[in-house]
C-alpha positions in Angstrom: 7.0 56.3 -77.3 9.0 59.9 -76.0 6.2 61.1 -74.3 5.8 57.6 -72.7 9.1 56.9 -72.0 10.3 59.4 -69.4 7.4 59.7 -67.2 6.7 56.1 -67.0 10.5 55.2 -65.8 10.1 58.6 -63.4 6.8 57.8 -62.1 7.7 54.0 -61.6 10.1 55.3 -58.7 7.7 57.9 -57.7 4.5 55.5 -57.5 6.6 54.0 -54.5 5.3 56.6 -52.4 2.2 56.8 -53.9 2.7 59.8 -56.2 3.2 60.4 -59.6 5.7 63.8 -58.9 8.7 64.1 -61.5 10.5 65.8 -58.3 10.5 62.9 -56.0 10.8 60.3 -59.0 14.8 61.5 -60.2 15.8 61.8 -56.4 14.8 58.2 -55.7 16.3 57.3 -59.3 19.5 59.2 -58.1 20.0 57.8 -54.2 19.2 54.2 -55.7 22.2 54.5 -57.5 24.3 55.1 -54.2 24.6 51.4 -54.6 25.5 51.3 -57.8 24.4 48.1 -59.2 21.3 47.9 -57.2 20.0 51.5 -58.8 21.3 50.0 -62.5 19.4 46.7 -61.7 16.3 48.7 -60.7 16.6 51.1 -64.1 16.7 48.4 -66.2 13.9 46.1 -64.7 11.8 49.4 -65.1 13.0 50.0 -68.4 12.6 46.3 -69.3 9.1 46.1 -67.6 8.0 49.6 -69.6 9.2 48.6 -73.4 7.4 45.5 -72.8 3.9 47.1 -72.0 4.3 49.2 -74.1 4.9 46.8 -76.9 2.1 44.7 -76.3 -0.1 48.1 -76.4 -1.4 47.8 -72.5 -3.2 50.5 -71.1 -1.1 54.1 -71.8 -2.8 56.2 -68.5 -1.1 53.6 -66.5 1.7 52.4 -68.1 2.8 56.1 -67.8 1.7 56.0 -64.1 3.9 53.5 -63.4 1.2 51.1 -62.6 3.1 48.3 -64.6 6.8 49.0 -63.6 7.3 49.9 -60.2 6.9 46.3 -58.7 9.8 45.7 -61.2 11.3 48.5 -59.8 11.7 47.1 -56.3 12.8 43.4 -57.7 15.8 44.9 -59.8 16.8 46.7 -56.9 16.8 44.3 -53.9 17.9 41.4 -56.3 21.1 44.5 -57.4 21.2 44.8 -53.4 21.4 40.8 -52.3 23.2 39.5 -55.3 26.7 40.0 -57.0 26.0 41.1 -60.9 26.8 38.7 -63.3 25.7 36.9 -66.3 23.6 34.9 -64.7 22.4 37.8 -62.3 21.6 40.0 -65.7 18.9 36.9 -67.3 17.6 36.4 -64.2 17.3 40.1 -63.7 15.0 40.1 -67.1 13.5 36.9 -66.4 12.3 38.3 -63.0 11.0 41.8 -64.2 9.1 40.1 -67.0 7.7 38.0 -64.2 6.8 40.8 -62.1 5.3 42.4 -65.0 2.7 39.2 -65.9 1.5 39.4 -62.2 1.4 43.1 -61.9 -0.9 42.8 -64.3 -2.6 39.4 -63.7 -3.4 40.5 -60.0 -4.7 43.7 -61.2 -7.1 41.8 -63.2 -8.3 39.9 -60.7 -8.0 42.3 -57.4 -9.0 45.4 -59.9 -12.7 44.3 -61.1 -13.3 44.4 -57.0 -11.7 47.9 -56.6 -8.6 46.5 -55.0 -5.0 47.6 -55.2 -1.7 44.9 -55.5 0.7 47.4 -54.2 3.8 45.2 -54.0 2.7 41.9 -53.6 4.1 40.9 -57.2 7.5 42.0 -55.9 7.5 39.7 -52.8 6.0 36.6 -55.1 8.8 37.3 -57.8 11.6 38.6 -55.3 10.6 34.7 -53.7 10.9 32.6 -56.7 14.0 33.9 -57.1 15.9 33.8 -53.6 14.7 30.6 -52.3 16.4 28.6 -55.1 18.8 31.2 -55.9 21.5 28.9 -53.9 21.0 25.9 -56.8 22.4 28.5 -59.0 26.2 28.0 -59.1 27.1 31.1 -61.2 24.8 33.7 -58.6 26.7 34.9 -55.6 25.1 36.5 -52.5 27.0 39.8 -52.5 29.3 41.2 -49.7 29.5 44.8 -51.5 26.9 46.2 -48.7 29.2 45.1 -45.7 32.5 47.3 -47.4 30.1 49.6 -48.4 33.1 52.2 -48.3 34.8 50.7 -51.1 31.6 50.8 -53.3 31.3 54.9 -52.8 34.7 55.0 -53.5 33.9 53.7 -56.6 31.2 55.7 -57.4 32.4 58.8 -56.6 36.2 58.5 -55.5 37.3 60.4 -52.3 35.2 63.2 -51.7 32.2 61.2 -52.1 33.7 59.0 -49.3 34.2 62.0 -47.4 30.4 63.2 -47.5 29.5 59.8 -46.3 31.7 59.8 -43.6 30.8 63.0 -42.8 27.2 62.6 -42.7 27.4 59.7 -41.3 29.3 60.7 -38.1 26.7 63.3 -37.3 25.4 62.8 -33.8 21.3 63.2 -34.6 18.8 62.6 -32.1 17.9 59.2 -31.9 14.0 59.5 -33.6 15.4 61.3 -36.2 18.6 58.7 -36.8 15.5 56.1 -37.4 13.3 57.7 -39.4 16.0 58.4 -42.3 17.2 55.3 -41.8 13.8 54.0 -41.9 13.2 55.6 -45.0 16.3 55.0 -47.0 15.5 51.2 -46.2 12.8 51.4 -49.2 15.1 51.1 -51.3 17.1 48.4 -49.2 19.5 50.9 -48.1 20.4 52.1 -44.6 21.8 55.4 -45.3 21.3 58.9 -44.1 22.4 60.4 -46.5 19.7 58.7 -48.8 17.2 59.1 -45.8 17.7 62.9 -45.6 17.3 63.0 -49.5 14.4 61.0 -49.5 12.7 63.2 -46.8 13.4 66.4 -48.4 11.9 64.8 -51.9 9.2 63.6 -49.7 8.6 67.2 -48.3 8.9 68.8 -51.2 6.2 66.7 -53.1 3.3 66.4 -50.5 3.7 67.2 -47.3 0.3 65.3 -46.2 2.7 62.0 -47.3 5.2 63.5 -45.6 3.4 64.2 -42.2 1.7 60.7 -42.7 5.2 59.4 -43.0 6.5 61.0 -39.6 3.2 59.4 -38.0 3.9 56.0 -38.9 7.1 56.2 -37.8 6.2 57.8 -34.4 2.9 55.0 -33.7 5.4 52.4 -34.7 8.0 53.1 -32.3 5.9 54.0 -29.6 4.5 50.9 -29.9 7.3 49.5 -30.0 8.1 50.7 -26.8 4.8 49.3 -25.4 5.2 45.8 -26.5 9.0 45.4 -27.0 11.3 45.9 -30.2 11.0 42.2 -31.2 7.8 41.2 -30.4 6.7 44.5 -32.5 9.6 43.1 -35.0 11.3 46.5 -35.0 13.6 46.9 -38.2 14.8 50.0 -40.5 13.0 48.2 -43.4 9.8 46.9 -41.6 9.2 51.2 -40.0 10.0 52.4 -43.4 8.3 49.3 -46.2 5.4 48.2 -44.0 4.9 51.0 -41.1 5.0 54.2 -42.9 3.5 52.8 -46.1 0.3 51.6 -44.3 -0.3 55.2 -42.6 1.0 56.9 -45.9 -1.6 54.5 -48.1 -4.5 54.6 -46.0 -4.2 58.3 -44.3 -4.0 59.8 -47.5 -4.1 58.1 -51.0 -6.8 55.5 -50.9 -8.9 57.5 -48.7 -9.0 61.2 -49.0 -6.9 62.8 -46.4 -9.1 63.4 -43.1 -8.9 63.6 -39.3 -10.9 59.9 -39.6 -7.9 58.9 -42.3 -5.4 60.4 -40.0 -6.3 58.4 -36.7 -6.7 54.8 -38.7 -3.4 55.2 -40.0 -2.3 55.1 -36.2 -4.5 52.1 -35.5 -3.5 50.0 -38.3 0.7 50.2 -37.5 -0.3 48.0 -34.5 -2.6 46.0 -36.6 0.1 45.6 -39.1 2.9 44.7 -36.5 0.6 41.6 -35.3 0.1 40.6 -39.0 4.1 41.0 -40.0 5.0 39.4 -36.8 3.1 36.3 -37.9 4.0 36.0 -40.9 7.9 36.4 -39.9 7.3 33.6 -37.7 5.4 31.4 -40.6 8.2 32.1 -43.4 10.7 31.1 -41.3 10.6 28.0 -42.1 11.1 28.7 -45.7 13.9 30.9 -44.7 12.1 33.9 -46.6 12.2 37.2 -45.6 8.1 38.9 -45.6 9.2 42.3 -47.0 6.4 44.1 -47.7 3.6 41.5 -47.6 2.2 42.5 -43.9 1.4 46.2 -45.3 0.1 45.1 -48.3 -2.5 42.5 -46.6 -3.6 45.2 -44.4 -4.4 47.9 -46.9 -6.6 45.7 -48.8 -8.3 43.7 -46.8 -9.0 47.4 -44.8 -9.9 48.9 -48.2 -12.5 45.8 -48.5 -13.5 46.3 -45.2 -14.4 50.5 -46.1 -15.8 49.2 -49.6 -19.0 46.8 -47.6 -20.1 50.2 -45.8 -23.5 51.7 -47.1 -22.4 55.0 -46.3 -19.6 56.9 -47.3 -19.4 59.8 -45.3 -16.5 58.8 -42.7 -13.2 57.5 -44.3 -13.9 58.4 -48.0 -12.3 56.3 -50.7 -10.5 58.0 -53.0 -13.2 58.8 -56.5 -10.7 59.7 -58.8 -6.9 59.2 -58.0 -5.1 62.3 -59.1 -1.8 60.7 -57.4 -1.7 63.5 -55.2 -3.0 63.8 -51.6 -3.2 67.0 -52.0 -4.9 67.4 -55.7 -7.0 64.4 -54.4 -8.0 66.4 -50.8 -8.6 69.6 -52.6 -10.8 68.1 -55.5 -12.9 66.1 -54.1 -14.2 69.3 -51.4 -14.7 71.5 -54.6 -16.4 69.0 -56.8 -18.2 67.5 -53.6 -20.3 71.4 -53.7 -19.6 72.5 -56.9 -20.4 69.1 -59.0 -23.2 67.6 -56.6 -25.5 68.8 -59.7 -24.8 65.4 -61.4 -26.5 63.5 -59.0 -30.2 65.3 -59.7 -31.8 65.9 -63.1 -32.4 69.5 -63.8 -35.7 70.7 -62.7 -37.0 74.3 -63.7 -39.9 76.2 -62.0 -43.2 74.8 -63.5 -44.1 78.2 -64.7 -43.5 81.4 -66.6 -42.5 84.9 -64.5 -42.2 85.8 -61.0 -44.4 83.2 -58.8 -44.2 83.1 -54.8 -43.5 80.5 -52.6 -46.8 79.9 -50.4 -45.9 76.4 -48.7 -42.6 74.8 -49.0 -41.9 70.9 -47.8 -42.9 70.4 -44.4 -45.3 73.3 -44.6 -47.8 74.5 -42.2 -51.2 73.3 -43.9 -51.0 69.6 -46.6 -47.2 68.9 -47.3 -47.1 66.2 -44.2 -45.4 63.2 -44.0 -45.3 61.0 -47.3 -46.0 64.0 -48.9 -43.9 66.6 -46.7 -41.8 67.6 -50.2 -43.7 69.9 -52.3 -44.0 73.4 -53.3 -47.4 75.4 -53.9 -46.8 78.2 -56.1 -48.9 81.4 -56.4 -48.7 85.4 -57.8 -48.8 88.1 -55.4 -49.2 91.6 -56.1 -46.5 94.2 -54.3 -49.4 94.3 -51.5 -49.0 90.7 -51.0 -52.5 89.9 -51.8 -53.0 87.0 -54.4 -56.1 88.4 -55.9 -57.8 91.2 -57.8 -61.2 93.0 -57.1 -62.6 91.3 -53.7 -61.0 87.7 -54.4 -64.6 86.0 -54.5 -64.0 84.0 -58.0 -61.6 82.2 -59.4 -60.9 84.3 -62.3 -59.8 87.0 -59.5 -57.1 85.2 -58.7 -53.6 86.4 -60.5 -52.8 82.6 -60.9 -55.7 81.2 -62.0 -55.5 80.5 -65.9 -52.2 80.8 -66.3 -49.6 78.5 -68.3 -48.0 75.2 -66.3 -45.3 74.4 -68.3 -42.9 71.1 -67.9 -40.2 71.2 -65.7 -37.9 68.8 -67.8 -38.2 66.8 -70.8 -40.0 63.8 -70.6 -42.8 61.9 -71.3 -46.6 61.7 -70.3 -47.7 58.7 -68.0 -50.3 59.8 -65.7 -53.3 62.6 -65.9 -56.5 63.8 -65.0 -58.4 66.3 -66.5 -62.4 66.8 -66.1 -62.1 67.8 -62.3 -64.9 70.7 -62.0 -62.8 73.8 -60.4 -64.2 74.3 -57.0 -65.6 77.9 -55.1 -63.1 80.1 -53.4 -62.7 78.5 -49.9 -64.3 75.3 -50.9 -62.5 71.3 -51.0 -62.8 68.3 -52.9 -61.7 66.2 -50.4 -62.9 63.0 -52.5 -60.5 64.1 -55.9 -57.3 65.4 -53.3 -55.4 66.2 -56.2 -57.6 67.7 -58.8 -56.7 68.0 -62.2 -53.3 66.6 -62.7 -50.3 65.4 -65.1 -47.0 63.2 -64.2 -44.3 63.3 -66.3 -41.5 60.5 -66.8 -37.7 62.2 -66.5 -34.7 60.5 -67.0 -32.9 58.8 -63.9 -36.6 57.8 -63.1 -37.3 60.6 -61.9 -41.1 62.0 -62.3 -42.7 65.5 -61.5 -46.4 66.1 -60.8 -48.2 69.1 -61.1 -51.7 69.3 -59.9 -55.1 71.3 -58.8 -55.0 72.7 -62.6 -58.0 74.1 -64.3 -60.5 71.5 -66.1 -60.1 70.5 -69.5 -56.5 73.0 -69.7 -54.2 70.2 -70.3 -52.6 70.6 -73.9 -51.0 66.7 -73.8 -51.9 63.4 -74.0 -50.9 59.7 -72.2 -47.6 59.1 -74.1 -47.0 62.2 -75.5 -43.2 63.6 -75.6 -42.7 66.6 -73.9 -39.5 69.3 -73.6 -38.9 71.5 -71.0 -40.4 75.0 -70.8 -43.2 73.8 -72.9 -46.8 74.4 -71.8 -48.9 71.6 -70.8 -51.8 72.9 -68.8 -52.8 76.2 -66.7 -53.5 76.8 -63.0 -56.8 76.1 -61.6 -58.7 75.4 -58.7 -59.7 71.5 -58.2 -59.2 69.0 -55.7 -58.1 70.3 -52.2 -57.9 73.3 -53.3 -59.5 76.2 -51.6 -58.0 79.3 -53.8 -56.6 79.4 -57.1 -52.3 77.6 -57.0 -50.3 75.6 -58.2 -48.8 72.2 -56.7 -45.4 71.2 -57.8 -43.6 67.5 -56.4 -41.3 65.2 -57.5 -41.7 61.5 -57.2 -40.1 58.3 -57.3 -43.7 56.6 -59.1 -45.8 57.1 -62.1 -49.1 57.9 -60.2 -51.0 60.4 -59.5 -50.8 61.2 -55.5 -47.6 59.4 -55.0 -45.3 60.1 -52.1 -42.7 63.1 -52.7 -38.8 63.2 -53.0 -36.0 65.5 -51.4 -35.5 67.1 -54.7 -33.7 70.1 -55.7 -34.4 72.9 -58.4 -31.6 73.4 -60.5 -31.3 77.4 -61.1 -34.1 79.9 -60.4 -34.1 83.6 -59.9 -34.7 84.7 -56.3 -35.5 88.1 -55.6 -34.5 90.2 -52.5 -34.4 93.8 -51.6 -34.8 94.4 -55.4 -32.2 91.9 -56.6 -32.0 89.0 -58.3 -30.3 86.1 -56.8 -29.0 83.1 -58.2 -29.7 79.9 -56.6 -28.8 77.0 -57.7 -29.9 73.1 -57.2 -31.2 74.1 -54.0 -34.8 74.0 -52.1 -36.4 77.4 -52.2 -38.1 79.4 -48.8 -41.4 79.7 -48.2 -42.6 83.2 -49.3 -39.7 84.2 -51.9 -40.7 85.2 -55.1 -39.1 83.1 -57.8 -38.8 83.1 -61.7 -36.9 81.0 -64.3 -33.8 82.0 -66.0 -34.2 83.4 -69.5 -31.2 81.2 -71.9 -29.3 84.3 -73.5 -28.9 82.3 -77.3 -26.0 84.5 -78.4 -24.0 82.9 -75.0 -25.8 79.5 -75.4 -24.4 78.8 -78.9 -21.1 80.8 -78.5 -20.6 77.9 -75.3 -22.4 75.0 -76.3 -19.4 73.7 -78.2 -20.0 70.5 -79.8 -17.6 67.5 -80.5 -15.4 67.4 -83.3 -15.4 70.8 -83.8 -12.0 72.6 -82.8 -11.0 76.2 -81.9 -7.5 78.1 -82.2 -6.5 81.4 -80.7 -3.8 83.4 -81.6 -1.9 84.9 -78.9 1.2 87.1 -77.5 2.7 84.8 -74.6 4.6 86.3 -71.8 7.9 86.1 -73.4 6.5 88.7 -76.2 6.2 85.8 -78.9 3.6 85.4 -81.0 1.5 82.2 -81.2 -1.0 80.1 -82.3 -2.8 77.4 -80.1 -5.6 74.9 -81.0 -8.4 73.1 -79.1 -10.1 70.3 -80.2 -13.0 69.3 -78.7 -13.4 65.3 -78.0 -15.4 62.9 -75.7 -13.5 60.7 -73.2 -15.0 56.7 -72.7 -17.5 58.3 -70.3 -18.3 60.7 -72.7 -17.2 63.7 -70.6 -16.4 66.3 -73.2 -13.4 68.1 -72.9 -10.9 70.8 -74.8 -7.6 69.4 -76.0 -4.8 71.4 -76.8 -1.9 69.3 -78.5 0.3 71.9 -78.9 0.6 72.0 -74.8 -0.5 68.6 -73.8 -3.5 70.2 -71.8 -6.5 69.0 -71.0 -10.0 71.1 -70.4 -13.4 69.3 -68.9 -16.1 70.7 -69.5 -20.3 70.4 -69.2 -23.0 73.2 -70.3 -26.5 72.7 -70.1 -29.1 75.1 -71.3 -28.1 77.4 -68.4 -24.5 76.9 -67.2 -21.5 76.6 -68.8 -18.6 75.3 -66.4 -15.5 73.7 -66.4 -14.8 70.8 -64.1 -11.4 70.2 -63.9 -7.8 70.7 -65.7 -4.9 68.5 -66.7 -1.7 69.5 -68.0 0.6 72.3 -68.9 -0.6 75.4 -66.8 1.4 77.5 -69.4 -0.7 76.6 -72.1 -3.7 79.2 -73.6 -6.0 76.5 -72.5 -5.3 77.1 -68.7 -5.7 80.7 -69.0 -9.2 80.5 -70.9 -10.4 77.5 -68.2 -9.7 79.8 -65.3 -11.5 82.9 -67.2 -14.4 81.1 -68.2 -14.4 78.3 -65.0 -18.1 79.3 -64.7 -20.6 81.4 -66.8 -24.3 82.1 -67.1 -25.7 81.6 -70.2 -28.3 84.3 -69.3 -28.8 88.1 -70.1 -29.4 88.8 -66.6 -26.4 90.8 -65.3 -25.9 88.6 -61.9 -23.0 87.7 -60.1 -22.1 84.2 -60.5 -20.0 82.8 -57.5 -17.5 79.8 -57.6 -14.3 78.0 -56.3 -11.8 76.2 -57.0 -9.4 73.6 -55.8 -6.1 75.6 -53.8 -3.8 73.0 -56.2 -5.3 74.5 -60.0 -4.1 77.9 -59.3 -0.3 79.2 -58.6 -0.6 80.5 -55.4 2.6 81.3 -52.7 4.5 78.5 -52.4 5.0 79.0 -48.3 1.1 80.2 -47.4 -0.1 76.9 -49.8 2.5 74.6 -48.4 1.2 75.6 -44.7 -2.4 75.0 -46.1 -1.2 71.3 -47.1 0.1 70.5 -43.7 -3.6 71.4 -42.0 -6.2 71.2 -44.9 -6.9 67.3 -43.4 -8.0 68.8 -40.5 -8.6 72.6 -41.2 -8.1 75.3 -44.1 -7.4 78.5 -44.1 -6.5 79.4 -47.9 -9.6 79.5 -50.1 -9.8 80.3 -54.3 -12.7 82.5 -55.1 -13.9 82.9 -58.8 -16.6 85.4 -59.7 -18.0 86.4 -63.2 -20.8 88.6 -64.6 -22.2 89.9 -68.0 -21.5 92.8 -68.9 -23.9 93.8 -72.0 -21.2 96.3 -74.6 -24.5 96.9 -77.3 -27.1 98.0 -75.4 -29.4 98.4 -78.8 -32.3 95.8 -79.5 -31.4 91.8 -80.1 -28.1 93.1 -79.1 -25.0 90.3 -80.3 -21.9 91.6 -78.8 -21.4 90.7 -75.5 -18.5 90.8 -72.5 -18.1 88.6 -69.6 -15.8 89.5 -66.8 -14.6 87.5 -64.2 -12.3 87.7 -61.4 -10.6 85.0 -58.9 -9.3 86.0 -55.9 -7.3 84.4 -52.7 -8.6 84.3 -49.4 -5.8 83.3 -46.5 -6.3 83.8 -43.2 -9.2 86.5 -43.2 -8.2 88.2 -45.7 -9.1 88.0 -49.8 -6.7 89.4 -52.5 -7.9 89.9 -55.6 -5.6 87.7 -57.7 -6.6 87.6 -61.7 -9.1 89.8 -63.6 -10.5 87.8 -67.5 -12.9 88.9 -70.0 -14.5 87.2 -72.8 -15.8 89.1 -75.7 -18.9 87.5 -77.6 -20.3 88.2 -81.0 -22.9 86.8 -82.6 -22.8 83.0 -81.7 -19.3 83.3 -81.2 -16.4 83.3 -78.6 -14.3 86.3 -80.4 -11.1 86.8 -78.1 -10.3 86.8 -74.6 -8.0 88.5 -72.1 -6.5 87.4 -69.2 -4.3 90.3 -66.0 -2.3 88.4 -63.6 0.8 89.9 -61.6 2.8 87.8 -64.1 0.9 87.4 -67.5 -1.3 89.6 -69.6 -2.6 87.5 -72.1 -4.8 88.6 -75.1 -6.2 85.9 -77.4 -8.1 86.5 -80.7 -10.2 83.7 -81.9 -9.0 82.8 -85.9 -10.8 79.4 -85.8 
């Protein structure tokens, strides 16, 4: 209950802009209680709202969001602002966050199986029931503190709190600026600069994307205003700051990723939200009820609906995973759009053993056309370039020809055909196109075809379970084939001859000017010579690192203390798997296949072990080849300068000039045979404005099947860590 306590009363203040930041959370706790007994109300409808989720065991993630509470939040504090406190005030005060609570919830129920937020409708329904019979209630007062508003910060803070009001508030700012704190402290029902200049520093401080988003709906608002008129555009403090701001703050950066698209609806829908809040002024009226935030609210969804029925999502991007940050949430989703687009393709392999070349790639010169424009044809050339042996006149003088075919994934059998006679060098079987051929089913749905393979060579049957690497025929010469190679294509059907997909390869070895490059999940170039990567076992086991098993490190921090810290290694309800460190409440994702080993993203203490091993080992081949591997990361998972990052946050919507770089490399220590010690280095470095500065140097010892210590050089930590699992 500590550890759920405290961040869920912080970030139920916080969440009102959005965030969960612990900075921004205490300064809105503090200003609130400039009124006094509208920031107590609000604490204790929080507090209230929290014990009671909490109690009735309702999701933890966002009870410690502040998911639950921060609709209660706003109730305690405008019914602490509009009422005197009393006995009767303090029941209804619980009665009403309760209520809040049950349709907090409720609505997220109903609006959250469709994607769709309640942002603060459940305070304007609860905040309702109470004021429109509040006046049958003989023992509830409307309050008259907020007219001798003096009196009340005298006292709370006796004279020279008076004094800073009065000082502040005789200060002769421009007239924009006057509005916008004013506009601002009016979240919280106040009309304050003092709690408008607080607000806007806290704001600053925590994301300056919210904080530029909050300047532009102030600025579209009130030049609209001027447009249409103050009161037809129904021009208040509370409607710029509650209904104005939060629309171009909600939609220009938290449920879309921040964008210049994001950043130009946000000044559309301030007009769009002045038409709805003017209506509903005029409809409420009646009832004598004030609209608060409903118009903003109405918007945002029905405009998050209205992104949601689009078929595709590459203007305007919803959120994918809300890191209550816009900046986390801007930076993530550009590194994982690159770096994680692996998930959406099955790894494929080259359909062959050692260095093959390229001869037609999709849309190639000769057969890949149309239907079938997305195949490869694969053959060996000698360092003359010539395919063949002797004077190339049979088959058997052909490099290719015999050679193993092996599977480019697991999977099973479904289609083949293998009693195609191999035809004459520069003759076609026009009437059996694809020769001798085999289709195998992948996961996903997903099936490869490999074809024109020698007669009676296939080593599988219809049915038969097949793993990748694993041989299944050998190259030949049938169908329209007029010299020895090897077709490759991946297909959406189980036939024979169906038409191709896009589809990547996941790694392969291209060479160039003597080198090996790395590609990876990407289309090869016709007439590049290509291999498979070799798995290096000692790396493969020392990485593959199962569930339930758990590792600890002991360590020297940077005070000069000697410690111990422990990972566990657990599966999340998606069965993502992930390191765990209790000890530092961090959190490690992770994914390695049989070639790669990478981390994919980090939660928690960044002065935990844990931190410092996912930035050493962010990305590493699980090969012997001694090749760079390149990678970067999200600006906001590193500790970067606080002025050059802050800069990148104003711009990054529309331009960034900050970049994380993170290279490693195997370095091989035994060089004897079946060697089983090995040492990967890695290094990330900052690029800003042009220029890259190498940043933090790791390395990873490996012995045996084993991760055996670890070091990781910064400009403020050396860290060495021993493995004592």
């Amino acid at each position: 209950m500590k550890t759920t306590l405290l961040p869920a009363v912080l970030n139920s203040y916080s969440i009102v802009f959005f965030m969960n930041n612990r900075v921004l959370g205490i300064a809105l706790l503090l200003v609130s209680f400039i009124n006094f007994y509208a920031g107590l109300s609000g604490l204790l409808a929080v507090l209230l709202a929290v014990l009671i989720a909490h109690w009735l065991n309702f999701d933890k993630a966002s009870l410690k969001s502040g998911l639950y509470s921060f609709n209660a939040l706003i109730t305690g504090i405008g019914l602490g602002t509009f009422f005197d406190p009393g006995m009767v005030f303090f029941v209804l005060l619980a009665l009403s966050s309760l209520l809040t609570l049950l349709i907090s919830i409720a609505m997220g129920g109903w609006l959250g199986k469709n994607g769709l937020p309640y942002l603060s409708i459940p305070f304007v329904l609860s905040f309702w029931m109470i004021l429109l019979p509040s006046s049958l209630y003989e023992n509830l007062g409307l309050t008259q503190r907020n007219i001798f508003w003096i009196n009340e910060a005298y006292a709370l803070g006796g004279n020279p709190l008076v004094q800073i009001f009065e000082q502040i508030e005789s200060w002769e700012l421009q007239h924009l600026l006057d509005i916008y704190l004013r506009s601002l402290s009016s979240v919280i029902f106040q009309n304050n600069l003092l709690v408008g200049i607080v607000i806007a520093v806290a704001l600053l401080i925590s994301s300056r994307i919210f904080f530029s988003l909050s300047l532009l709906g102030f600025l579209s608002a009130y030049i609209f205003a001027q447009f249409v008129g103050t009161e037809a555009a129904s021009i208040t403090y509370y409607n710029i700051g509650a209904n104005f701001m939060m629309i171009a703050i909600a939609i220009g950066g938290f449920f879309v990723i921040p964008s210049k698209s994001s950043y130009l609806w946000s000044i559309l829908l301030v007009p769009l939200s002045s038409i709805v809040l003017v209506f509903f002024v005029k409809l409420f009226a009646y009832f004598q009820l004030p609209v608060f935030s409903l118009p903003y609210a109405i918007v945002t969804i029905i405009f998050i609906q209205f992104l949601q029925q689009r078929n595709l999502n590459s203007r305007m991007v919803l959120t994918p995973i809300q890191h209550y940050s816009p900046e986390i949430n801007l930076y993530a989703y550009l590194n994982n759009k690159e770096r994680l687009e692996r998930f959406l393709y099955l790894p494929l392999q080259l359909p062959f053993w050692g260095e093959w070349t390229l001869t037609q790639g999709h849309n190639g010169a000769f057969t890949h056309k149309n239907e079938w424009q997305h195949a490869f044809d694969f053959m060996i050339l000698d360092q003359e370039g010539k395919s063949y042996r002797s004077g190339g006149l049979t088959c058997s003088d052909y490099y290719c020809y015999g050679k193993p075919v092996v599977a480019a994934a697991d999977g099973v059998v479904v289609d083949l055909q293998d009693n195609i006679e191999d035809n004459e060098i520069d003759q076609v079987n026009t009437a059996q196109n694809w020769g001798n051929s085999l289709v195998i089913r992948h996961a996903n749905g997903i099936y490869t075809q490999v074809s024109h393979l020698k007669k009676q060579s296939l080593k599988v049957n219809k049915g038969d379970f097949v793993k990748a690497g694993e041989v299944v025929g050998h190259c030949g010469n049938s169908g329209r084939s007029p010299y020895p190679h090897l077709h490759f294509q991946v297909q959406a059907s189980p036939y024979i001859g169906s038409p191709t997909l896009d589809y990547p390869l996941a790694y392969f070895l291209e060479q160039s000017q003597g080198q090996s490059l790395l590609r990876q999940f990407s289309k090869p170039a016709e007439k590049q010579v290509l291999s498979n990567l070799i798995q290096q076992p000692y790396l493969y086991h020392a990485f593959n690192i199962q569930p339930d098993r758990s590792l600890s490190f002991s360590y020297t921090n940077k005070d000069g203390i000697e410690q111990t810290e422990s990972w566990q290694v657990m599966t999340d309800a998606y069965n993502f798997s992930y390191l765990y460190s209790s000890e530092k409440e961090a959190y490690a994702y992770f994914t390695c296949d049989n070639t790669m080993f990478y981390f994919t993203t980090f939660y928690g203490n960044k002065d935990s072990l844990l931190y410092y091993f996912f930035l050493s080992a962010y990305k590493i081949l699980l090969s012997d080849f001694s090749i760079d591997v390149q990678d970067k990361l999200p600006i906001s998972l590193l500790k970067t300068n606080i002025i050059l990052r802050s800069l990148n946050d104003f711009f990054a919507p529309f331009v960034r000039f900050m970049e994380v770089k993170y290279r490693s490399r195997i370095q091989q220590m035994d060089h004897s045979l079946n060697t089983s010690v090995l040492e990967l280095e890695s290094e990330i470095s900052i690029r800003a404005f042009g220029k890259t500065k190498p940043g933090i140097k790791s390395s990873i010892q490996i012995n045996h099947n084993r991760i055996e210590s670890f070091k990781f050089i910064s400009d403020q930590s050396y860290i060495y860590a021993k493995n004592i699992t």
